[in-house]
N, CA and C atoms as a LAMMPS dump frame, in Angstrom:
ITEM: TIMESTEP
0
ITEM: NUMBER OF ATOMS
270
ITEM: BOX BOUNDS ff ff ff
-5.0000000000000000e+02 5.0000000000000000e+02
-5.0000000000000000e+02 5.0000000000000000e+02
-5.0000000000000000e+02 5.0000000000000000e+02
ITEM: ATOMS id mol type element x y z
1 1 1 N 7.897 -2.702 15.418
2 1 2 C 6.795 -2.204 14.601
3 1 3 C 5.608 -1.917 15.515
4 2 1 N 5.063 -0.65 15.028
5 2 2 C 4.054 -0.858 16.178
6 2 3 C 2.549 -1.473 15.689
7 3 1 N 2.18 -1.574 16.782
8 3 2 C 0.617 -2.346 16.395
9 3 3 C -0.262 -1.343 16.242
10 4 1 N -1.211 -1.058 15.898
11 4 2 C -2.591 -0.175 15.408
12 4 3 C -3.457 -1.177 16.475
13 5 1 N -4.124 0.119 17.576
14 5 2 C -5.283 -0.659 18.615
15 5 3 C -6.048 -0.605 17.207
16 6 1 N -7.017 -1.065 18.207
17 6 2 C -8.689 -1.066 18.122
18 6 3 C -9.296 0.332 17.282
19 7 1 N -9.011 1.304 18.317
20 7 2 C -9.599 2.638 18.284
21 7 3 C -9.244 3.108 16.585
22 8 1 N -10.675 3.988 16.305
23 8 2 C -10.041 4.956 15.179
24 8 3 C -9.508 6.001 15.169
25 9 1 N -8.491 5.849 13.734
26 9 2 C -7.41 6.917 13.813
27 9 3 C -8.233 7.995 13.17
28 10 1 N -8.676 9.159 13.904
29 10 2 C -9.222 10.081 12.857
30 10 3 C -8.42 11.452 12.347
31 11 1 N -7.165 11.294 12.487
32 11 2 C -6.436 12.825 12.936
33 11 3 C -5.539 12.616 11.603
34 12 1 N -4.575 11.441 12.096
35 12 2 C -3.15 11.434 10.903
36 12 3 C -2.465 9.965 11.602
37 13 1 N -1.857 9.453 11.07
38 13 2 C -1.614 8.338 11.141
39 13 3 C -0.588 8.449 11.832
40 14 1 N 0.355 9.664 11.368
41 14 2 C 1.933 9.73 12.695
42 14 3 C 2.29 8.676 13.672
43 15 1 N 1.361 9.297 14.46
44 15 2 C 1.579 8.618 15.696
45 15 3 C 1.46 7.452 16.107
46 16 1 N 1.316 6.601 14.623
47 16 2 C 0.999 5.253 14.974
48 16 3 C 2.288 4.225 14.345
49 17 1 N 3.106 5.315 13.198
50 17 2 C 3.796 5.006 12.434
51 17 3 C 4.848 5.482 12.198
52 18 1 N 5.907 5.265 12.366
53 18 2 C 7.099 6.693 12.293
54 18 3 C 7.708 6.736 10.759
55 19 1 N 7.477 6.059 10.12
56 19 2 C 8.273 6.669 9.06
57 19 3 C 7.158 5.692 7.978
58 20 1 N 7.9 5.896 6.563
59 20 2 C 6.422 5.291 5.212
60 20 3 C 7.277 3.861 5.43
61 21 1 N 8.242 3.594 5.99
62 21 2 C 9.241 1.938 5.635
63 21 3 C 7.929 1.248 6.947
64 22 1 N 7.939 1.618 7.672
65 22 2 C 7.38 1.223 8.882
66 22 3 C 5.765 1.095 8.673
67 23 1 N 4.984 1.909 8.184
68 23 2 C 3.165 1.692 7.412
69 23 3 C 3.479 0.686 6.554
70 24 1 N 4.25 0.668 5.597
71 24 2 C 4.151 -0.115 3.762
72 24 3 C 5.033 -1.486 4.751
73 25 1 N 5.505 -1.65 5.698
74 25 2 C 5.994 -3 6.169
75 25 3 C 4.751 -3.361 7.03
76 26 1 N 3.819 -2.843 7.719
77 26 2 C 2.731 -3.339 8.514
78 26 3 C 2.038 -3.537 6.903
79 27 1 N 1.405 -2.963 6.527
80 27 2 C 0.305 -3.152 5.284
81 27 3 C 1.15 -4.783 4.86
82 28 1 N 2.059 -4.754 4.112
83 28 2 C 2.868 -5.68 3.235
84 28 3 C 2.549 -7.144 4.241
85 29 1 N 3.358 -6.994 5.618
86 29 2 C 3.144 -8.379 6.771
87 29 3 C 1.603 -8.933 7.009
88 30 1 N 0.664 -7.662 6.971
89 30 2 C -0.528 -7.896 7.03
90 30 3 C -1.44 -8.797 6.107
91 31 1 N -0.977 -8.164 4.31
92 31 2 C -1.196 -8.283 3.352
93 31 3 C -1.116 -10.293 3.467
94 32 1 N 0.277 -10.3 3.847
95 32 2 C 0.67 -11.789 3.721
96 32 3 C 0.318 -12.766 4.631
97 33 1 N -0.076 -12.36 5.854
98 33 2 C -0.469 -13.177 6.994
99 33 3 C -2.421 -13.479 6.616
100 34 1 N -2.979 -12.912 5.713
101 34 2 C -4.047 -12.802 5.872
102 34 3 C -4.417 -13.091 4.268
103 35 1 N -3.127 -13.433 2.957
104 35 2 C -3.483 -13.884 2.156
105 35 3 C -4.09 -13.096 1.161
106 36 1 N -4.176 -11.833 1.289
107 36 2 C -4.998 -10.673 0.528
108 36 3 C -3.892 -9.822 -0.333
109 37 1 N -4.149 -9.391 -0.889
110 37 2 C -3.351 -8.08 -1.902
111 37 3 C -3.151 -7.085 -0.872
112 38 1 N -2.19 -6.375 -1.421
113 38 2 C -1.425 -5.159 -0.491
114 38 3 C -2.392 -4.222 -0.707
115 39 1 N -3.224 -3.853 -2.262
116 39 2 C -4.126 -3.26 -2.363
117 39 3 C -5.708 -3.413 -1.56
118 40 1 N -6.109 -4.454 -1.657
119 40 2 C -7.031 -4.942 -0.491
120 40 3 C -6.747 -4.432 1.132
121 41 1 N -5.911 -5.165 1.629
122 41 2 C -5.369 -4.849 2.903
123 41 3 C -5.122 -2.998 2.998
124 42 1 N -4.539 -2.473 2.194
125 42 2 C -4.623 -0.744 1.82
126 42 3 C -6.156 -0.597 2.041
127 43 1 N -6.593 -0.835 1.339
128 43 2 C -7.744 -0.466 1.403
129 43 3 C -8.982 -0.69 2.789
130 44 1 N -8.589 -2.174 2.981
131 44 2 C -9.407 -2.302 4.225
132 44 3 C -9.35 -1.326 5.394
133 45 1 N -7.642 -0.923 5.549
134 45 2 C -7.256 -0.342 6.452
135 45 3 C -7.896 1.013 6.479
136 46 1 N -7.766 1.549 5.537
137 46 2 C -8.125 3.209 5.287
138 46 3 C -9.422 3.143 5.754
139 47 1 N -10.023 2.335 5.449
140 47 2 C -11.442 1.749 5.938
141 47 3 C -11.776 1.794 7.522
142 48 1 N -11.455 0.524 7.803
143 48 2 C -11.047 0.65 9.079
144 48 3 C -10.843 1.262 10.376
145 49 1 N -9.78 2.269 9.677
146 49 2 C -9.771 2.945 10.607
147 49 3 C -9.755 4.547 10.345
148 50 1 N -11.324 4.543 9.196
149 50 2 C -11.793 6.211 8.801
150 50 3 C -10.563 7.153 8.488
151 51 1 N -9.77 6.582 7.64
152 51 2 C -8.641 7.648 7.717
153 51 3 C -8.739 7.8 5.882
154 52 1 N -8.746 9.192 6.069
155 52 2 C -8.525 9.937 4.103
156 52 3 C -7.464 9.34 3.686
157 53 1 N -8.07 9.052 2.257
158 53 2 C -6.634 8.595 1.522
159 53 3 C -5.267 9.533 1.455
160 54 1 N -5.926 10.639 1.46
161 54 2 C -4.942 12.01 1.029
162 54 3 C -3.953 11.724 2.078
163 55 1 N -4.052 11.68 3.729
164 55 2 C -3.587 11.379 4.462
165 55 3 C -2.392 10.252 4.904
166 56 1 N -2.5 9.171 4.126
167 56 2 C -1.547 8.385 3.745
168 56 3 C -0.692 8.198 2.498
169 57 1 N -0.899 9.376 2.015
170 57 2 C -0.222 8.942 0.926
171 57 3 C 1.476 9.48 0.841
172 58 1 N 1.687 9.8 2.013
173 58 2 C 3.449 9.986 2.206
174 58 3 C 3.58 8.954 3.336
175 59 1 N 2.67 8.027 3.329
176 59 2 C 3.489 7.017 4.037
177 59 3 C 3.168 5.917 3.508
178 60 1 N 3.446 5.67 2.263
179 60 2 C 3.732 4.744 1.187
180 60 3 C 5.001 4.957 0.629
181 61 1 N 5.776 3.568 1.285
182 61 2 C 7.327 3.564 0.627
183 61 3 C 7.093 3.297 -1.124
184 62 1 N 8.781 3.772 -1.31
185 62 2 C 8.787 3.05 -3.211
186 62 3 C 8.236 1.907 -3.56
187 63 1 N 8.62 0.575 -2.546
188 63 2 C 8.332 -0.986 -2.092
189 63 3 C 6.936 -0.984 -2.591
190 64 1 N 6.397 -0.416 -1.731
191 64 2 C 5.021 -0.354 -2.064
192 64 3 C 3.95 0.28 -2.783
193 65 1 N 4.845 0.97 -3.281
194 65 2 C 3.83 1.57 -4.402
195 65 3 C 4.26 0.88 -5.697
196 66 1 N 5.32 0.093 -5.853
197 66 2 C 5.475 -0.565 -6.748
198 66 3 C 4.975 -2.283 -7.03
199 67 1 N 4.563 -2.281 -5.833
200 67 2 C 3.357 -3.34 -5.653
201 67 3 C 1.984 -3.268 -5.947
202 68 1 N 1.908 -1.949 -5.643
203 68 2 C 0.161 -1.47 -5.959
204 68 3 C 0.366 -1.575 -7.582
205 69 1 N 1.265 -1.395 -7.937
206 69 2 C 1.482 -1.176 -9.519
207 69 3 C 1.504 -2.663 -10.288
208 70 1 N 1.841 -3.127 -9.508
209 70 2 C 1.722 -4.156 -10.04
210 70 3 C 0.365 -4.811 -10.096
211 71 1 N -0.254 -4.941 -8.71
212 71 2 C -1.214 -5.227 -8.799
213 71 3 C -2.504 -4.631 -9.673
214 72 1 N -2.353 -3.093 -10.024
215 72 2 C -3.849 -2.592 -10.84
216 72 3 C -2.719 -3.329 -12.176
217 73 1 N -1.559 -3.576 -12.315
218 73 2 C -1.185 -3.478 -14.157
219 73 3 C -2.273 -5.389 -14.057
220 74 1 N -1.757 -6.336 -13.145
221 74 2 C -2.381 -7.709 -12.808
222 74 3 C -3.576 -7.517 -12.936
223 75 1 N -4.472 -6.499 -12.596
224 75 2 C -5.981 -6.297 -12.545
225 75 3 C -6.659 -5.99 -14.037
226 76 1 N -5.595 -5.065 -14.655
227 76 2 C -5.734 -4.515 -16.337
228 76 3 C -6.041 -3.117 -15.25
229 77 1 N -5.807 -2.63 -14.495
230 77 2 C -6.462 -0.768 -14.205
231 77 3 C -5.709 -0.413 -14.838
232 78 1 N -4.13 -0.906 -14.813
233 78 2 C -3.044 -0.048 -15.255
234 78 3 C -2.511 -0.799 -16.032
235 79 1 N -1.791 -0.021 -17.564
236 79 2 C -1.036 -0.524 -18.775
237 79 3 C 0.687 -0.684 -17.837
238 80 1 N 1.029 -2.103 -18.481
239 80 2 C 2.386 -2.122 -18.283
240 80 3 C 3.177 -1.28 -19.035
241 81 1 N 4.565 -0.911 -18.712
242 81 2 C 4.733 0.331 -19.804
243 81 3 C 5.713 -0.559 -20.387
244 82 1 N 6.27 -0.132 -21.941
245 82 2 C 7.637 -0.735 -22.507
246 82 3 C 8.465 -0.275 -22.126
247 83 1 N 9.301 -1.642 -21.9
248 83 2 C 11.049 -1.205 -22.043
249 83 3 C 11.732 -0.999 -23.011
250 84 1 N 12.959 -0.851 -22.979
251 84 2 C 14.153 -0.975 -24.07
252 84 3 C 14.198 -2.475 -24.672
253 85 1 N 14.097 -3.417 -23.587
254 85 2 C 14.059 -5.176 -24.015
255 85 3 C 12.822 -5.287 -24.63
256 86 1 N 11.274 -4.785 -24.17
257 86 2 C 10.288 -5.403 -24.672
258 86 3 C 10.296 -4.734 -26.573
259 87 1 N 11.174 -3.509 -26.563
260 87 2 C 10.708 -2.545 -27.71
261 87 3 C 11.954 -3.888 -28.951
262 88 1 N 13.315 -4.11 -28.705
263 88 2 C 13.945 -5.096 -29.356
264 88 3 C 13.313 -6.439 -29.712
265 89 1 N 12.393 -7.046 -28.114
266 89 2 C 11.49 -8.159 -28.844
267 89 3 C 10.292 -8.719 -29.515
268 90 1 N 9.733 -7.207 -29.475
269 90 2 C 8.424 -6.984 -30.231
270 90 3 C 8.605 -6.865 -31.328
């Protein structure tokens, strides 16, 4: 995996990351070593290191965008949706 220096990324993230399994596994290890939400840690990063959201957003695996989902549905941003099970036990 590679490490992200110091320096800011102002261009595109590429070259720091080769594929979205490889960003959404640094964010995710990060996320957990440091005790924060994947959304937090997302966010710090973009921060960080001045990079547009627009810019990362094909290097967000399924993994992880289904974490962010979880986390705004945990926050109330986002409605959980029904299933087939929740629609039988309601």
């Amino acid at each position: 995996m590679n490490i992200v220096s110091n320096k800011k990324i102002t261009a595109d993230i590429k070259p720091f990351f080769s594929s979205a399994v490889e960003f959404s596994q640094y964010i995710e290890t990060k996320a957990n070593v440091e005790h924060a939400t994947v959304l937090e840690t997302l966010v710090t990063f973009i921060e960080e290191y001045e990079i547009e959201p627009e810019k990362i957003k094909n290097f967000i695996s399924d993994s992880l965008k289904n974490k962010l989902k979880m986390e705004y549905i945990d926050l109330g941003m986002l409605r959980q949706e029904k299933t087939l099970t929740d629609f039988f036990e309601g």
